[in-house]
VOGU-3710 file (C-alpha; in Angstrom, 3 decimals, decimal comma):
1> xxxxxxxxxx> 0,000/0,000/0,000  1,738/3,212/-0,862  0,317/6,730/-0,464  -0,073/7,995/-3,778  -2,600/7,810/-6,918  -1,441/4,539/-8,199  -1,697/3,123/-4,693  -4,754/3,812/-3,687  -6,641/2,458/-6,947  -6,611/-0,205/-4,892
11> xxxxxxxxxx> -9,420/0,913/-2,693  -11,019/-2,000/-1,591  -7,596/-2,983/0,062  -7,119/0,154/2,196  -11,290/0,414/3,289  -10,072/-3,236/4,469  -7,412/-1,948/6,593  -9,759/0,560/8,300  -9,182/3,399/5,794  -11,961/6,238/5,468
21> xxxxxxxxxx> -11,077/7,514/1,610  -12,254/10,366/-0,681  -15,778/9,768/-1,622  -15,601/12,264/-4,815  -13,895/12,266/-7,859  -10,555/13,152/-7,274  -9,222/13,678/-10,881  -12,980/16,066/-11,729  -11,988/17,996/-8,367  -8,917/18,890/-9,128
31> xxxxxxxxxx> -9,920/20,011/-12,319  -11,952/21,855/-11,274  -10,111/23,459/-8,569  -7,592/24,340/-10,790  -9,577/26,115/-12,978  -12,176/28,203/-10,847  -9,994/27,803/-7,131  -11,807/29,285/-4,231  -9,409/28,702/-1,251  -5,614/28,570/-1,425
41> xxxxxxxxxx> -4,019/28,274/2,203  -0,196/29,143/3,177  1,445/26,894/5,380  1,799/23,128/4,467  1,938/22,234/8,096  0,210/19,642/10,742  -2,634/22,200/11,816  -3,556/22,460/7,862  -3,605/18,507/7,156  -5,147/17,946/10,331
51> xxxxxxxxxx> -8,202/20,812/9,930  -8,614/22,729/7,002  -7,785/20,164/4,328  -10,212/17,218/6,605  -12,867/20,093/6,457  -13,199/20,536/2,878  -12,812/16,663/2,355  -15,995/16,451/4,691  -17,744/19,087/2,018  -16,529/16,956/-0,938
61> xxxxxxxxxx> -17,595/14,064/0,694  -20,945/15,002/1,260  -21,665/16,973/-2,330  -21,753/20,218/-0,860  -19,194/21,333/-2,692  -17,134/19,967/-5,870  -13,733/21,848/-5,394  -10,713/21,557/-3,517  -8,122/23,130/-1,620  -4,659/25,097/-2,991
71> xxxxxxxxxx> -1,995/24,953/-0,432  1,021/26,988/-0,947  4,539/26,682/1,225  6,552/29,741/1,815  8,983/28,941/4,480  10,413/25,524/4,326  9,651/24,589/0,517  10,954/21,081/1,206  7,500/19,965/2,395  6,167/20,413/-0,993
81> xxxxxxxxxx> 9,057/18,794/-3,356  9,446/15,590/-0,717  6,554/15,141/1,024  3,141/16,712/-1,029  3,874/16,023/-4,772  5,702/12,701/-4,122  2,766/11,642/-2,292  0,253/13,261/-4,747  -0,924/15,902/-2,370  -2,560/13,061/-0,438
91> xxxxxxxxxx> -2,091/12,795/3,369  -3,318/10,187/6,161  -4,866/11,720/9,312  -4,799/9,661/12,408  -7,506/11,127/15,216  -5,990/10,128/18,442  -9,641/9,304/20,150  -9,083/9,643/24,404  -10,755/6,174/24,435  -7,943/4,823/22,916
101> xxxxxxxxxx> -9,767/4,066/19,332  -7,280/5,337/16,367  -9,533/6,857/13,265  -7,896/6,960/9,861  -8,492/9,127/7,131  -6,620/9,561/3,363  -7,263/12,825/2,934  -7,313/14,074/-0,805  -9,201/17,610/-0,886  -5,493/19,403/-1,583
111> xxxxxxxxxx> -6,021/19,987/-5,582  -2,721/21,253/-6,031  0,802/22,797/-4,095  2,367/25,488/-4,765  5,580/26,870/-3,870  6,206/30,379/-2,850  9,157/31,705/-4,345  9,775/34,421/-6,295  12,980/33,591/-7,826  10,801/30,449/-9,668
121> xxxxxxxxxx> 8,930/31,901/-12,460  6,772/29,249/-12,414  6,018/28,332/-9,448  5,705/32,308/-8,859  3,740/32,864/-12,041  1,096/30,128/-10,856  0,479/31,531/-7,953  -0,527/35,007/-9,190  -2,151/33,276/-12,385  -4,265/31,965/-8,963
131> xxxxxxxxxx> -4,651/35,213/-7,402  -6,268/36,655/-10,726  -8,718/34,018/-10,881  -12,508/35,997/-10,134  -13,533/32,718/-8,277  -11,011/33,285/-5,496  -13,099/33,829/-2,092  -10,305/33,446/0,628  -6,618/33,265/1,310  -5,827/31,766/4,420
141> xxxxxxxxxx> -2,947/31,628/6,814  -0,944/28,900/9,360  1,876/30,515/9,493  2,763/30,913/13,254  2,936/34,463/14,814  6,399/35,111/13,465  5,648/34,779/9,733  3,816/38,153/9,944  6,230/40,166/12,306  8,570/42,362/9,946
151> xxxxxxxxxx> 10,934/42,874/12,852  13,634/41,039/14,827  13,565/40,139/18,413  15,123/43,433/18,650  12,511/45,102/17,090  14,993/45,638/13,711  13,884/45,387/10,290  14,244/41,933/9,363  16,823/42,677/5,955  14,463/41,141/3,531
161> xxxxxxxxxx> 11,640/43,033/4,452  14,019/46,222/4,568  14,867/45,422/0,587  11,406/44,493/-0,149  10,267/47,424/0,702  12,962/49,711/-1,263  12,797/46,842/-4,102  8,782/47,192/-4,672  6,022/44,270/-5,361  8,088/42,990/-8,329
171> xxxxxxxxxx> 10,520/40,278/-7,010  10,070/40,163/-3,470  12,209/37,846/-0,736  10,195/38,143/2,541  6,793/35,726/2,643  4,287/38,781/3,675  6,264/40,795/0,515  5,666/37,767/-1,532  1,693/37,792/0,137  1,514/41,563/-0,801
181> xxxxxxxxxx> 2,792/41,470/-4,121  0,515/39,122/-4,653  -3,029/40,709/-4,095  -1,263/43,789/-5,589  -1,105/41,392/-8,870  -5,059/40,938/-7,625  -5,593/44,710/-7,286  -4,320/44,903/-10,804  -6,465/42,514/-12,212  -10,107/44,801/-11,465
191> xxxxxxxxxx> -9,635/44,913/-7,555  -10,965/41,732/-6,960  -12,686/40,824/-3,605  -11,409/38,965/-1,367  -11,005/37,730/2,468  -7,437/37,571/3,539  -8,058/34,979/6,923  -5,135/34,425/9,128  -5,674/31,301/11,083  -2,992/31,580/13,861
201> xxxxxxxxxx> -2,961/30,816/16,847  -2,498/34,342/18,332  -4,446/37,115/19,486  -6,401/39,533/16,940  -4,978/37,887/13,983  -6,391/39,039/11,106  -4,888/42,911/12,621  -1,179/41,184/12,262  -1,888/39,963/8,641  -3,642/43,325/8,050
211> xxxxxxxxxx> -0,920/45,480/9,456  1,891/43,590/8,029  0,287/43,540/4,374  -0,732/47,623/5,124  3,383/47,877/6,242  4,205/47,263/2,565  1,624/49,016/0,581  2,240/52,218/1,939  6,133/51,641/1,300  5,587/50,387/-2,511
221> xxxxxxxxxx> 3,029/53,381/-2,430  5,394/56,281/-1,117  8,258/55,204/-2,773  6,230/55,479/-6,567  6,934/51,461/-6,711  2,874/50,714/-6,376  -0,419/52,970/-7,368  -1,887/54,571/-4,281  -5,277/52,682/-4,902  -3,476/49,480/-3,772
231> xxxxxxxxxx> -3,404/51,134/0,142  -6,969/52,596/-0,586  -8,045/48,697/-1,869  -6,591/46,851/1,305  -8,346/49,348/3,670  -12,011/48,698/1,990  -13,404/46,148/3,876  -15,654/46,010/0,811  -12,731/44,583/-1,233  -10,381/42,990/1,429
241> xxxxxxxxxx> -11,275/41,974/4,366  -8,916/40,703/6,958  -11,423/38,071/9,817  -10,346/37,477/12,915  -10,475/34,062/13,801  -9,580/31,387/16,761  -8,318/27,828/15,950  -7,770/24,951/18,317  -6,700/21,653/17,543  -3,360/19,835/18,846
251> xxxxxxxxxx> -1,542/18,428/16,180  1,742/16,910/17,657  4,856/16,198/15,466  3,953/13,112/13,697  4,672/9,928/16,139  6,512/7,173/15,850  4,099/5,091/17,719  1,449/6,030/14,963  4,027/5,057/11,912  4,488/1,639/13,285
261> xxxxxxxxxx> 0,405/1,389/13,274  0,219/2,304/9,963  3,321/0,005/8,903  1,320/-3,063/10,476  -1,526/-2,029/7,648  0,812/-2,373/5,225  1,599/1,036/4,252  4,889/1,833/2,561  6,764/4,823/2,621  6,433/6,305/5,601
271> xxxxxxxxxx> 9,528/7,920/6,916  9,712/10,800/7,875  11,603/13,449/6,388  13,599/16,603/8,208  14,233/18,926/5,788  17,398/21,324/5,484  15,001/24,172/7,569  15,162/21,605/10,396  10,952/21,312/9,400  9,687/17,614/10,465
281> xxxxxxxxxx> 7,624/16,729/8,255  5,831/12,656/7,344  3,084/11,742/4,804  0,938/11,378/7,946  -0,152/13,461/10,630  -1,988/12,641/14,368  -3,703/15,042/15,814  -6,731/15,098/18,839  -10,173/14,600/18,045  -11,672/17,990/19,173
291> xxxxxxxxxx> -11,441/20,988/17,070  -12,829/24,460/17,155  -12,592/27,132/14,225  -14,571/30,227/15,040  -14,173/33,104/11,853  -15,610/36,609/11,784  -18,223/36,086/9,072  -16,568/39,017/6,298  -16,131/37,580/3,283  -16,374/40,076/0,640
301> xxxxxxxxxx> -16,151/37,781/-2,709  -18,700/35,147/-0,724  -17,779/31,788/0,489  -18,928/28,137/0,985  -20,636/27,072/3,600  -18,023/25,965/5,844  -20,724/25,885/8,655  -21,650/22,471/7,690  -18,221/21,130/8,354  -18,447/22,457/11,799
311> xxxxxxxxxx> -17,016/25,322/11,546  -18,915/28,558/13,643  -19,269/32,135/11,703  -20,026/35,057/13,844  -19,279/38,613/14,179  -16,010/40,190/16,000  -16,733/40,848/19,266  -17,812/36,862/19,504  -14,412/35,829/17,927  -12,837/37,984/20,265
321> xxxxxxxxxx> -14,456/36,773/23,533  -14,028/32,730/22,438  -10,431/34,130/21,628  -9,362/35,638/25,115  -11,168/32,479/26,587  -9,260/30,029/25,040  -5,915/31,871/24,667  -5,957/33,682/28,033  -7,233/31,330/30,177  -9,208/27,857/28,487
331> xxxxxxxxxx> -5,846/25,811/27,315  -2,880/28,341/26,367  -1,698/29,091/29,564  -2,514/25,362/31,083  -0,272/24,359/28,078  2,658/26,897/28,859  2,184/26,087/32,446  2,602/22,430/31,570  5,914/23,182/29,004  7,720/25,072/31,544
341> xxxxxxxxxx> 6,993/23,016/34,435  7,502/19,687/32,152  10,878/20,727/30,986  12,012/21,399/34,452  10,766/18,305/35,439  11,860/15,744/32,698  8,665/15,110/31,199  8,089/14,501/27,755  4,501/13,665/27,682  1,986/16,799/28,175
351> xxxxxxxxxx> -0,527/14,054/29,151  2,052/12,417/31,957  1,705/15,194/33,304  -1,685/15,518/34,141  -0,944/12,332/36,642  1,672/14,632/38,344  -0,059/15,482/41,526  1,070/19,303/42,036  1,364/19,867/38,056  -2,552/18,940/37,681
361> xxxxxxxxxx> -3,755/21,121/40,713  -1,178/23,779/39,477  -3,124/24,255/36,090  -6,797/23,239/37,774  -5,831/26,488/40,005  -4,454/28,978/37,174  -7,880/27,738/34,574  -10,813/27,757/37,412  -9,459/29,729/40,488  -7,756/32,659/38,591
371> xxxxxxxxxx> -8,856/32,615/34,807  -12,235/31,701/34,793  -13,668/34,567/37,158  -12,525/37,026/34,036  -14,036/35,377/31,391  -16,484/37,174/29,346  -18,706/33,974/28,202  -18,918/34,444/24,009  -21,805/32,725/23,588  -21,003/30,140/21,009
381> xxxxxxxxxx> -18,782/28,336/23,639  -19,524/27,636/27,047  -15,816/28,634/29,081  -16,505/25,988/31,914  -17,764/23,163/29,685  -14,337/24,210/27,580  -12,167/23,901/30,548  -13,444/21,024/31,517  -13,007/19,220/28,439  -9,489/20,393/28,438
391> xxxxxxxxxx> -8,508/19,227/31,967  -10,322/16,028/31,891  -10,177/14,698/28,315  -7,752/17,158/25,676  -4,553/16,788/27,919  -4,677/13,945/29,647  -5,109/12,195/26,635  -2,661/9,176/27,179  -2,776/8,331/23,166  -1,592/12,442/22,086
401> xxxxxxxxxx> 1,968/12,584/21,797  2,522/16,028/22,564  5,449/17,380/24,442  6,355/20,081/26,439  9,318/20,759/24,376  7,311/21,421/21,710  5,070/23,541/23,464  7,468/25,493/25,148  8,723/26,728/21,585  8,403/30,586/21,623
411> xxxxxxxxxx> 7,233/30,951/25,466  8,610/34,403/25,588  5,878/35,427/22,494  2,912/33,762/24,361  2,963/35,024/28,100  1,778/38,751/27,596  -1,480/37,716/25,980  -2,132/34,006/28,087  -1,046/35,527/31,208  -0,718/39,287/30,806
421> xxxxxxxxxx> -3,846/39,447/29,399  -5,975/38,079/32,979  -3,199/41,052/34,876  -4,916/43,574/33,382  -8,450/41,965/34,344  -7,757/41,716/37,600  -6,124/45,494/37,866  -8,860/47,164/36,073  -12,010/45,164/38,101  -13,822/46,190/40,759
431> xxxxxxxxxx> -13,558/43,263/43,631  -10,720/42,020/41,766  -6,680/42,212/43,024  -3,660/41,365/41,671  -2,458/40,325/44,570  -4,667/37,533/44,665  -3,174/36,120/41,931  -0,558/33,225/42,865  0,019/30,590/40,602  0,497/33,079/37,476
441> xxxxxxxxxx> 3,609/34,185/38,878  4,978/31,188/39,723  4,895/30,320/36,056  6,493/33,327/35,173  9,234/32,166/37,962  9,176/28,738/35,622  9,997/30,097/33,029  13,149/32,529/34,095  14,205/29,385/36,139  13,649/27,435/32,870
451> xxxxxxxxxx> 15,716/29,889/30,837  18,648/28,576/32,864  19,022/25,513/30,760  19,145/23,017/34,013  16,492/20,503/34,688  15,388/20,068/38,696  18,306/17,130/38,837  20,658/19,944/38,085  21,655/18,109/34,265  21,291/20,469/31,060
461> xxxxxxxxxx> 18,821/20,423/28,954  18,239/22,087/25,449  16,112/25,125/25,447  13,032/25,328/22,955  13,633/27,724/19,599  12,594/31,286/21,068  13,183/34,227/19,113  13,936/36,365/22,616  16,815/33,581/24,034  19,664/35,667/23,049
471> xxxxxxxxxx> 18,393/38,657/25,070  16,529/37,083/28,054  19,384/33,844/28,930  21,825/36,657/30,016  19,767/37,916/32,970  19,888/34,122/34,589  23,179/32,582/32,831  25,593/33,370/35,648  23,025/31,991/38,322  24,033/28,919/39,773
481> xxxxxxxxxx> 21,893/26,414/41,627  22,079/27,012/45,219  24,040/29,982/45,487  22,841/33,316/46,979  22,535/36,291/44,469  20,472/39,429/44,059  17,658/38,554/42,171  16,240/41,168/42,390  18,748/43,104/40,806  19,057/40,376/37,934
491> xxxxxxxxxx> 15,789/40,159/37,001  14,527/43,362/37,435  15,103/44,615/33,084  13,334/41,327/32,572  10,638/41,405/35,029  9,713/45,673/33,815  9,421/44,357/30,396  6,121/45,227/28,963  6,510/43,135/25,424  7,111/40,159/27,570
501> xxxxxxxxxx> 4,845/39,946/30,446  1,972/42,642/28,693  2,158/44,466/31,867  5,425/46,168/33,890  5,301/43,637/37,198  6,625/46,072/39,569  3,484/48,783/38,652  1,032/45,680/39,483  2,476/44,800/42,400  3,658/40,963/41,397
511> xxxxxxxxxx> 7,345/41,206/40,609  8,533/40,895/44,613  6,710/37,455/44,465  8,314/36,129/41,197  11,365/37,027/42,735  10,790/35,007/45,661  9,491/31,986/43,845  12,601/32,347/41,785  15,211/32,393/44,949  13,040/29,160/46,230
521> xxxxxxxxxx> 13,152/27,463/42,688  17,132/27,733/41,885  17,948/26,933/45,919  19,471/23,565/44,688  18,202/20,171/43,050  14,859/19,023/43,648  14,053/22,501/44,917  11,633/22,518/41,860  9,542/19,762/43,338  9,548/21,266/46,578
531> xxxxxxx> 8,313/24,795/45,681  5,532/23,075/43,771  4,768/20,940/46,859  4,905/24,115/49,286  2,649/26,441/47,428  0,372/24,539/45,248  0,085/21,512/48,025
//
């Protein structure tokens, strides 16, 4: 059995290995798609095999709709040239059930892949050739929070964009350059409608999409490299229209444990392939069984009905409030919680360590005791049934194999909005202190004791890829376990920082404390375990 259009002719011997397959005509779809496309996606990931792509297959499946997906690659384009056209643009999903039952899926709604670069003229060409097309209703984004900064950790110019923007929309390096230039080639075309939807998990994301496409029409525009009506066409929410949205689904690095299942079916070629961008990438991908997409309902050229796949339109102000629930308090700061306190702990199981005594009660505390009182319910979600399905059935999950490691990637970009965020609540509420707040920062203790690369035996570990490393490790490098130093003094640029935390800790009255839990967690070995048994119990 082998993943690609001449394998799976044999149907009959894959539906008898437990296979759910397309139920459509594959080779009339992608005709189709290619012709008239409707939705082309960046970002070849996990999330995007595991979601989007099983979404539209669910619409194909069902004759709602008769069209595909385009997904496009822009950072590692190794994932398209050795994993999506070798295996036909088919994938397998594996839903990790909590009951233990393993669902499989071929998935086969991706029409076609494209790769964004610039420097291909025909890869490049496609894709505007794509962007032209009048049937184009939405341009969506998994990009992770970095692909739409156009600065450094530093806050510098990242070069590319710096020559992009000099350069103009002709030949651009940077992906949101390569994005821009290509609705400007859309602008050109008639100013075509359309719904730019960033599907990140991060706070207000269709305003980072918006602002970093925005960053680079006004440059092409002031420096005579682009016609003023490009700015005018990106601000008419008429023509372009940039949703908010709020994704959640946990799609792990693709498991060992689940290659060996599908090797027992019988399925060839299945290793795994890490590219030269260090991307991990297999023909597979295992991922939870809940999912939630919630998408501000602006969609100026139209769209399908996505509804009937599951997915829940609404306006704003309701994406906004399932948004802060989930990301500020529902599962984003349980997770971070988890990675820093898993790390430090030698886990490398998220669900492992839901059986850890003080680690469960730690995140039961920070969700109920100090989120949950701030939550504005949205509505379409209710917060406590959402907690509760992520504390008793998302994490613990003993068949998920997620990691803390991988969580932890990027810590120092999540804790302003998962735990700065609920700061601010508290501050500006009536009824409410900060100084209530306990467990919050002892995480952010966790993670400056984290930053110090040593484990609670006292052995070195490997940090997670964070973009801030090079400017936060120097406040705790020179801090060894067990000896006496002014932490205070140390930590104090770190603990003021604004762009880290979302709020200054000393002006709310919560840096003295982190300090404290920091002396406590660094007084030796095991002095991890026994701050966790001394103040969460």
């Amino acid at each position: 059995m082998i993943l690609d259009n001449k394998g799976l002719e044999n149907r009959e011997q894959w539906e008898a290995a437990g296979y759910r397959l397309p139920q459509f005509n594959r080779a009339k779809m992608i005709a189709a798609t290619r012709e008239n496309p409707f939705w082309i996606h960046f970002g070849a990931g996990n999330i995007f095999r595991a979601f989007q792509a099983n979404v539209v297959q669910n619409l194909l499946n069902a004759g709602m709709i008769d069209r595909g997906l385009i997904v496009a690659e822009g950072f590692d384009y190794e994932i398209i040239e050795k994993m999506n056209r070798p295996h036909d643009d088919y994938s397998i999903l594996v839903t990790l059930k909590a009951d233990g039952n393993v669902e499989k899926t071929v998935v086969g709604s991706v029409a076609e892949s494209c790769i964004l670069d610039s420097g291909n003229g025909q890869e490049y060409g496609r894709l505007k050739e794509i962007f032209r097309k009048d049937s184009l209703q939405m341009v969506s984004f998994t990009i992770t929070e970095k692909g739409y900064s156009l600065v450094d950790g530093k806050g510098e110019m990242l070069p590319a964009v710096e020559a992009d923007l000099l350069a103009g929309p002709e030949r651009p390096e940077s992906y949101i350059g390569k994005v821009a230039s290509l609705l400007y080639s859309r602008y050109l075309d008639g100013q075509k409608p359309i719904a730019m939807v960033s599907m990140d998990n991060c706070s207000h994301n269709g305003d980072k999409l918006y602002d970093a496409i925005d960053a680079f029409a006004r440059g092409w525009m002031e420096s005579g490299k682009a016609e003023k009506g490009f700015l005018d066409y990106i601000h008419n929410r008429d023509k372009v229209s940039f949703p908010w949205t709020m994704i959640d689904k946990i799609t792990p690095r693709p498991d060992d444990s689940v290659e060996e299942i599908l090797k027992k079916d019988g399925i060839e070629g299945l290793k795994p392939v890490i590219t030269s961008r260090n991307t991990y990438v297999a023909p597979f991908v295992n991922a939870e069984e809940c999912e939630y997409l919630i998408i501000e309902d602006s969609f100026p050229n139209g769209r399908p009905q996505l509804e009937k796949s599951g997915l829940i339109f609404t306006d704003r102000k309701t994406v906004e409030k399932v948004e802060r629930m989930k990301v500020c308090t529902c599962l984003n700061p349980l997770h971070t919680t988890l990675a820093v306190y898993g790390c430090l702990l030698g886990y490398v199981k998220i669900s492992d360590e839901m059986k850890d005594t003080q680690l469960r009660k730690l995140v039961e505390i920070i969700g109920y005791q100090e989120g949950l009182p701030v939550v504005v319910d949205p509505g379409v979600l209710n917060p406590k049934e959402f907690i509760d399905t992520v504390l008793k059935v998302r994490i613990p999950n003993p068949f998920m194999p997620d990691t803390p490691q991988r969580i932890a990637t990027d810590t120092s970009q999540k804790l302003a909005i998962r735990f700065g965020e609920t700061i601010k609540a508290y501050r500006d509420a009536e009824g409410l202190d900060t100084a209530d707040l306990k467990m919050i920062p002892l995480v952010f203790a966790g993670w400056l004791r984290y930053l110090m690369a040593v484990d609670d035996k006292g052995e070195a570990f490997e940090l997670s890829p964070d973009p801030l490393l090079d400017t936060v490790c120097p406040y705790v490098r020179d801090i060894k376990l067990g000896e006496n130093v002014d932490t205070a003094s140390k930590l104090r640029p770190v603990l003021e920082d604004k762009k880290i935390f979302g709020v200054n800790l000393y002006e709310v009255g919560m840096a003295e404390l982190v300090c404290s839990y920091f002396r406590e967690l660094t007084a030796g070995p095991g002095a991890v375990r026994t701050v966790l048994e001394k103040y969460v119990g």
